[in-house]
C-alpha positions, 0 to 999 in steps of 0.5 A, a space after each residue: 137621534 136624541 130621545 127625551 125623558 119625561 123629567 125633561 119634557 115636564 120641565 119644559 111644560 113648566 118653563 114654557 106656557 104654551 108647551 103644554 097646549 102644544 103638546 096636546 095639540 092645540 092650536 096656539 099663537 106664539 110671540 118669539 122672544 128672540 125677535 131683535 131689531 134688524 139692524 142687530 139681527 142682520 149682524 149674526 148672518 152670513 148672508 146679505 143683500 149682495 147674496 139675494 141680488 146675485 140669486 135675483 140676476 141669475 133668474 134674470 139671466 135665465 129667463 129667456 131659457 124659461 120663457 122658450 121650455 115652458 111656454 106659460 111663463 111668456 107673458 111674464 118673459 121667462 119671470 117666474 112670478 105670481 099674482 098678488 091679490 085683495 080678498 075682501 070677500 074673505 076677510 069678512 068671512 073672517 071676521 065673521 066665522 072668528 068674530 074678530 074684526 080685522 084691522 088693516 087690509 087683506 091680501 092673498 100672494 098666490 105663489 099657488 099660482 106659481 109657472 111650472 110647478 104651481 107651488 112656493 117651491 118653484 122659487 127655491 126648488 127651480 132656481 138651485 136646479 139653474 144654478 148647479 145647470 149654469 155651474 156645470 156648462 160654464 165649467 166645460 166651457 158650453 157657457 158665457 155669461 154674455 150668452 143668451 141663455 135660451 141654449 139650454 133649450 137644445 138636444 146639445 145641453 140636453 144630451 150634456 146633462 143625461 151624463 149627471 143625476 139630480 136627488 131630492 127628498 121632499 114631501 111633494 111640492 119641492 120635489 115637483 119643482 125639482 123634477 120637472 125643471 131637471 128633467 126638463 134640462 136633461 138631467 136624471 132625477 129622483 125623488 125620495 118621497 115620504 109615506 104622506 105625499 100625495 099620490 098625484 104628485 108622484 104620479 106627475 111626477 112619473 109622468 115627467 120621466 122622474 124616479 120616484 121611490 117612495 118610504 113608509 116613513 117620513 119626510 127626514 127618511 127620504 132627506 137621508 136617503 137620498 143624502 145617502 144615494 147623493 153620496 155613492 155617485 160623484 155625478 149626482 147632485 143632491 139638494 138638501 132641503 134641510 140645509 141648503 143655502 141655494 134654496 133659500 136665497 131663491 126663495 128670498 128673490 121673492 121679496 123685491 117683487 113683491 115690493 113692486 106689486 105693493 108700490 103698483 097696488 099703491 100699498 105703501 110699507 113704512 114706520 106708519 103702514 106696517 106689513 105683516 106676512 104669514 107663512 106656511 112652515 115645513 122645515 123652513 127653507 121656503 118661509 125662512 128664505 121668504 121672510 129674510 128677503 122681505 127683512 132685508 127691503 123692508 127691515 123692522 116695518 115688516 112682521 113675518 109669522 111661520 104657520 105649522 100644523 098642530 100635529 107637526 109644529 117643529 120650527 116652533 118646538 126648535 124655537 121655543 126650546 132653543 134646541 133647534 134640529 135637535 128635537 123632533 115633534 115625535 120627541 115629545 109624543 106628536 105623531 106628524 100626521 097632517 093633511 097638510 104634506 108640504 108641512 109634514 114635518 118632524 124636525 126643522 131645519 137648524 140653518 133655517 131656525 138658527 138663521 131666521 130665530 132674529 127676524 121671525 116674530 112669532 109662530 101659530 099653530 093651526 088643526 087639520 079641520 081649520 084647513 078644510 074650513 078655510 079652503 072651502 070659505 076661500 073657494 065659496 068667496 074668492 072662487 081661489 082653490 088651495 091646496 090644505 097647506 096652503 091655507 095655514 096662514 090664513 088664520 093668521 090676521 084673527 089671531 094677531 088683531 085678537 092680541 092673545 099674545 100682547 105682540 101688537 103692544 109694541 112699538 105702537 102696533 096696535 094703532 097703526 095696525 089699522 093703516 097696515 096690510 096683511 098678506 097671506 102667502 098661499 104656497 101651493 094647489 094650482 096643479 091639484 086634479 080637479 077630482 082631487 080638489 073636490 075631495 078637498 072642498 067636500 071635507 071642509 064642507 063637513 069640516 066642524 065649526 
């Protein structure tokens, strides 16, 4: 890994502004100076549209099999979806905690709320588990794509997949989605996990028959190791957050049906009702996906903003120095010590960061304290309970209609922001104990205003 000197990391502190607060630990709003327009940005990726709807059938073809492992999921017939939601209550906290009025509506995706595995993860996370299940069986011929796709749910397909391994590294919430869908199917799984998952997670995990083997260090350690592992054992499959196309053309699925939910809650998305989205960011792949998907329907009417922890902002280091995975936030002296595990993370993921640097709009920085504040204002006015990283976004709307950065200057922004919507995406704590999520609440009760 490289190591920067300090004439390097100064030079960076006189190129970029906003460096110096980043490297401080400050909270910052970040407008990307790379954002180009849809139709030239769509040209510099491999992936298209094609790609996410072929993502999108395999769900769909799996869904029967989802509806009969996992009982939760019937009302939705084996859909794995969640609920979005106006939080007006909250956006006048907002207003009121930040002083800052918010223009256009507030709404919560609560992808917190997801089946199974109660986080964004089991999007992506759940669907390359289905993908390499259905690559297997169809290779030893166990599979049709005209069959109905609730055999998996049987001691045949079970006894079939004990014969291959699953692997993951992961800071909690991927490796959740993962392990109980592959232990579900029957294949062996391990879960490589960093000093700063949190122990009810693994011990969910243990629960679900999963391997858990847990590292001092941090989330890139248990990456490689179970990289590692992966390739000792030609019947291990490992999945590679980092680097995974899978992942995130499941986490892209997740943009048509938002789409629906808008045209149900008659939210109209166009040149006159700009949608701007907040995503919480770790190494990328579950915001990057999101957020791709989202430009793919909805194009420039769409303006999607990454949110990291001041202690862990790596997409915004990678982004803004233009060095991608080749700079971590230990780099330039950030310890990546967050609350917030699902985004502890030192160093991003160059696929993501080089595939979505065209379509992000910007990126904001937000501090432990912040987290605890706003999950205890979301509870006391919504009654919704989130997990810290899950709350992230949340700052998001004050800080663009605050205009620190000059973003909402654009292409008349400013005016028709007022017509436009904002949605916070909660990416996890649906599955957090309840003796948990009062630790939680109590923090941000003491949290500083």
């Amino acid at each position: 890994m490289k190591t920067f000197n300090d004439s390097l990391i100064q030079l960076w502190k006189n190129r970029y502004p906003l460096f110096n607060k980043v490297v401080a630990m400050e909270e910052v709003f970040w407008v990307n100076p790379a954002i180009q327009p849809f139709q030239t940005a769509i040209k510099k990726t491999s992936l298209s549209e094609l790609d996410v709807k072929d993502a999108e059938e395999r769900l769909q073809r799996f869904a029967p099999y989802i509806a009969k492992a996992f009982p939760e999921t019937i009302k939705t017939n084996g859909i794995i979806e969640s609920p979005l939601v106006k939080i007006p209550a909250m956006k006048q906290s907002l207003e009121n905690d930040y002083r800052q009025t918010i223009l256009g509506e507030v709404l919560l995706k609560c992808d917190s709320h997801l089946p199974i595995s109660g986080s964004i993860k089991a999007r992506g996370g759940i669907y390359e588990v289905l993908k390499f299940a259905e690559k297997l069986a169809l290779e030893h011929n166990l599979l049709s794509f005209e069959d109905d796709y609730s055999i998996f749910n049987s001691e045949q397909f079970q006894s079939f997949f004990s014969k291959y391994s699953i692997a993951v590294g992961s800071t909690g919430n991927l490796g959740l989605s993962i392990g109980i869908i592959a232990a579900k199917l029957g294949f062996h799984v391990t879960v490589h996990m960093s000093h700063d998952a949190k122990q009810w997670k693994k011990d969910l995990l243990r629960s679900k028959g999963v391997h858990v083997i847990e590292y001092e260090a941090d989330y890139s350690k248990a990456v490689e190791s179970g990289r590692i592992q992966a390739e000792q054992d030609p019947y291990c499959y490992f999945i590679d957050d980092e680097n995974s196309r899978d992942l995130f053309l499941g986490y892209a699925v997740a943009a048509s049906r938002l789409k629906k939910q808008l045209e149900k809650l008659q939210i109209p998305v166009d040149e006159e009702h700009p949608l701007f989205v907040y995503l919480p960011c770790g190494v990328g792949g579950g915001p990057g996906g999101v957020a791709f998907g989202l430009k793919l329907i909805f194009k420039d009417q769409v303006h999607c903003f990454f949110a990291e922890p001041t202690h862990s902002p790596c997409m915004l280091l990678g982004l803004m120095t233009g060095l991608y995975e080749n700079i971590s936030v230990q780099d330039v002296g950030l310890d990546n010590l967050t609350d917030a595990d699902g985004l502890a993370v030192g160093r991003p993921s160059g696929v993501v960061a080089r595939t979505m640097e065209p379509f992000i709009s910007g990126i904001f920085t937000v501090s432990d304290n912040q987290l605890y504040k706003l999950l205890k204002r979301l509870a006391d006015t919504e009654g919704i309970f989130l997990e810290p990283s899950a709350l992230a976004g949340m700052i998001g709307p004050v800080l663009l209609c605050r205009n620190v950065s000059g973003y909402l200057l654009k292409d008349q922004l400013m005016e028709k922001i007022k017509k436009g919507t904002h949605i916070i995406w909660a990416t996890g704590g649906s599955m957090v104990p309840e003796a948990v999520m009062k630790e939680y609440y109590q923090k941000g009760l003491s949290a500083k205003e």
